[in-house]
N, CA, C and O of each residue as an XYZ file, in Angstrom:
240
protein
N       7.101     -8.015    -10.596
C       6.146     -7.040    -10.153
C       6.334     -6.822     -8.659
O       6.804     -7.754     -8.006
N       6.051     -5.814     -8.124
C       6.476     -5.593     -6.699
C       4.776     -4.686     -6.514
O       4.074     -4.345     -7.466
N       4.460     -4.471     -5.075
C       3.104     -4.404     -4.571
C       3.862     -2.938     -3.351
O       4.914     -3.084     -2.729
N       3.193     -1.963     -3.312
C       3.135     -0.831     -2.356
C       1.706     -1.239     -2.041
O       0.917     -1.725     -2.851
N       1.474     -0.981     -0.759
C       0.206     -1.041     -0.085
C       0.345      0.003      0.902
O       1.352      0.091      1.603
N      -0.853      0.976      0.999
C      -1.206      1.703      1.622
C      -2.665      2.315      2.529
O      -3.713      2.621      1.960
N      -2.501      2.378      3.633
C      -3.935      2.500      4.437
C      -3.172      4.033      5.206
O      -1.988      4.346      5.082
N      -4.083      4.704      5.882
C      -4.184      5.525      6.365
C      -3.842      5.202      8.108
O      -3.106      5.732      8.940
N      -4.788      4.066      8.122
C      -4.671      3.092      9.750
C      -3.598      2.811      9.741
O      -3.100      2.670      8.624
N      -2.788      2.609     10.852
C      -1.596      2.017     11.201
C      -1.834      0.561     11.530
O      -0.942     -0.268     11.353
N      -2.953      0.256     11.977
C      -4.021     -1.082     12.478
C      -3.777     -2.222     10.689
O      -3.739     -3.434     10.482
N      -3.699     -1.334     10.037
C      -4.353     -2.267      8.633
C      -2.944     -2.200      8.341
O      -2.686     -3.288      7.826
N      -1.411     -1.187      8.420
C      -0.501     -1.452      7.881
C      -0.202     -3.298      9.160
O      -0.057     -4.490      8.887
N      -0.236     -2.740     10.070
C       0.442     -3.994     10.925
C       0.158     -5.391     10.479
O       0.792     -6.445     10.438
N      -1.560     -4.812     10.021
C      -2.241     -6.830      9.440
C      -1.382     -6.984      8.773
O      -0.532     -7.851      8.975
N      -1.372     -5.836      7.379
C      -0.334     -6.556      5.706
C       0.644     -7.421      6.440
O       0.833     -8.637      6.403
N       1.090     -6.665      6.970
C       3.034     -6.300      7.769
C       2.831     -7.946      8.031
O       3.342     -8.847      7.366
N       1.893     -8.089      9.251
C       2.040     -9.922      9.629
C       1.448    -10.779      8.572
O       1.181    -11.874      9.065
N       1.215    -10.733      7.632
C       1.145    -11.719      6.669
C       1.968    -11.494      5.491
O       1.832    -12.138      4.451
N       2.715    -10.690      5.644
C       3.677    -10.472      4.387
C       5.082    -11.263      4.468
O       5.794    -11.803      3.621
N       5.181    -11.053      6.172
C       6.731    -11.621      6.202
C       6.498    -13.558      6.589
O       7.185    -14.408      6.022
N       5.672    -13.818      7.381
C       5.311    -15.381      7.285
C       5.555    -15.724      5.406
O       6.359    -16.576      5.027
N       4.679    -14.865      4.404
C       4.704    -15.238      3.630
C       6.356    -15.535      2.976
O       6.525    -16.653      2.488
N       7.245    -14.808      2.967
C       8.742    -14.127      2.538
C       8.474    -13.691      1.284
O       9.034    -14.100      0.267
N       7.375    -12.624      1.359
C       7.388    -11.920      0.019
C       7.729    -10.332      0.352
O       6.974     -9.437     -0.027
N       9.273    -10.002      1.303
C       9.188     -8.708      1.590
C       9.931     -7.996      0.594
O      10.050     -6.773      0.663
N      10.664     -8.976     -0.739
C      11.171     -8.437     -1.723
C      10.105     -8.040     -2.459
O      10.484     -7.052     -3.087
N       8.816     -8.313     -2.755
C       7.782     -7.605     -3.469
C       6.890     -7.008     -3.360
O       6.365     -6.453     -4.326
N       6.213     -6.894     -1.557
C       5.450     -6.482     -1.557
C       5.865     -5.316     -0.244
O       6.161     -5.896      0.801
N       5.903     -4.275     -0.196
C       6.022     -3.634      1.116
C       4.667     -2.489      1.598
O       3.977     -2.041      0.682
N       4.505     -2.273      2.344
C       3.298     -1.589      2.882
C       3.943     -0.361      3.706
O       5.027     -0.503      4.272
N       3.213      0.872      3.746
C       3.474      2.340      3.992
C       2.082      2.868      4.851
O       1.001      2.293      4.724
N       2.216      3.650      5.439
C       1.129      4.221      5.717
C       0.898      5.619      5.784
O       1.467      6.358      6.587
N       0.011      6.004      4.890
C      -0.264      7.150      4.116
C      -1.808      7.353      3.602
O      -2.713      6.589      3.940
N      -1.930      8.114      3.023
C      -3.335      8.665      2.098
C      -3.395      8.603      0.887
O      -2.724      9.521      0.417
N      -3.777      8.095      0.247
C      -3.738      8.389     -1.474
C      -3.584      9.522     -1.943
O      -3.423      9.700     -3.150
N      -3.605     10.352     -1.190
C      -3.290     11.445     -1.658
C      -1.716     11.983     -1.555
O      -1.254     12.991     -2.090
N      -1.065     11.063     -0.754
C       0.217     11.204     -0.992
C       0.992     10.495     -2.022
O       2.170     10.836     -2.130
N       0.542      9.561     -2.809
C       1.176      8.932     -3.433
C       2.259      9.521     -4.628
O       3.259      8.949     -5.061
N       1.707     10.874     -5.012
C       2.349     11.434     -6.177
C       4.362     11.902     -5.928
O       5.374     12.134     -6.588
N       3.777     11.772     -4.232
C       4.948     12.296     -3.803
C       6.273     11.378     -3.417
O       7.331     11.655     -2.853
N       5.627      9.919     -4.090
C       6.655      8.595     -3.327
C       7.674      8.358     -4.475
O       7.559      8.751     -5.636
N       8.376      7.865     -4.103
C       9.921      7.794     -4.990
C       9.598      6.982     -5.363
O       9.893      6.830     -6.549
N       8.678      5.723     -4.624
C       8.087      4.055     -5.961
C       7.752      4.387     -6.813
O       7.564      3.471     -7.614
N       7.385      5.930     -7.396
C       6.325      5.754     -8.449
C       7.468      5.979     -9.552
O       8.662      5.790     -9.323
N       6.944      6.406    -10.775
C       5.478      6.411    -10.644
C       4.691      4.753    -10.909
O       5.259      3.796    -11.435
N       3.818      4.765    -10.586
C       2.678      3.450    -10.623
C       1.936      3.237    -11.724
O       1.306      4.082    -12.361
N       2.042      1.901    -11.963
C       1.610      1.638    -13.486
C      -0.004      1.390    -12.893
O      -0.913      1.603    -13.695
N      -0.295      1.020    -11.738
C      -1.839      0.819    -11.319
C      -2.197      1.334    -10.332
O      -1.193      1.470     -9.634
N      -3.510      1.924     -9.564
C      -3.963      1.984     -8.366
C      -5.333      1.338     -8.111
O      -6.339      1.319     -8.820
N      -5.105      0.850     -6.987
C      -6.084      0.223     -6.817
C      -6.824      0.252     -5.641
O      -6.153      0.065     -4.626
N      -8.442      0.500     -5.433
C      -8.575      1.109     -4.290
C     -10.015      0.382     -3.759
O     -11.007      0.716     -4.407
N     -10.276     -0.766     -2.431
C     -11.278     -1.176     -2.245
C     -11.653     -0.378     -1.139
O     -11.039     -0.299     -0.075
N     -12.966      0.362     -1.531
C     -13.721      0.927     -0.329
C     -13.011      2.181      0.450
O     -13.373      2.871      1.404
N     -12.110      2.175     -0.187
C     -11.720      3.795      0.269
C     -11.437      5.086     -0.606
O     -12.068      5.377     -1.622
N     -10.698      5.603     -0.218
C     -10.772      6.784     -0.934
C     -10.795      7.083     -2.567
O     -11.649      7.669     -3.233
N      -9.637      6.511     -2.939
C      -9.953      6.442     -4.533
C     -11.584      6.134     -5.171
O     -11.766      6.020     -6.383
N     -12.503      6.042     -4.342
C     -14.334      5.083     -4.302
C     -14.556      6.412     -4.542
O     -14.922      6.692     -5.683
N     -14.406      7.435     -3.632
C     -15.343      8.485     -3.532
C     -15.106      9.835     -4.044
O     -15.830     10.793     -3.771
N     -14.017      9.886     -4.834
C     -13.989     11.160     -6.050
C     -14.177     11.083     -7.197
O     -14.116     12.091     -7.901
């Protein structure tokens, strides 16, 4: 399984970013920064899940 993560903030990509590579999980998990509303347009997909705390996917 591999993990796309996406925030809009560049602030919230940098957190993932420093706990991803301490971890050495950059073969599965990588982080982007974008809108959910771009997602249709990413070559990862398509996505078998989305998952969305407290942001946008919450409020349509």
């Amino acid at each position: 399984m591999t993990v796309l993560a996406t925030d809009v903030a560049s602030g919230m990509i940098e957190k993932i970013n420093s706990k991803i590579a301490p971890l050495n999980l950059e073969s599965r998990i990588s982080a982007q920064q974008c809108s959910y509303t771009e997602l249709p347009q990413f070559p990862q997909g398509p996505f078998d899940v989305a998952f969305s705390d407290f942001g946008g996917l919450n409020c349509i």
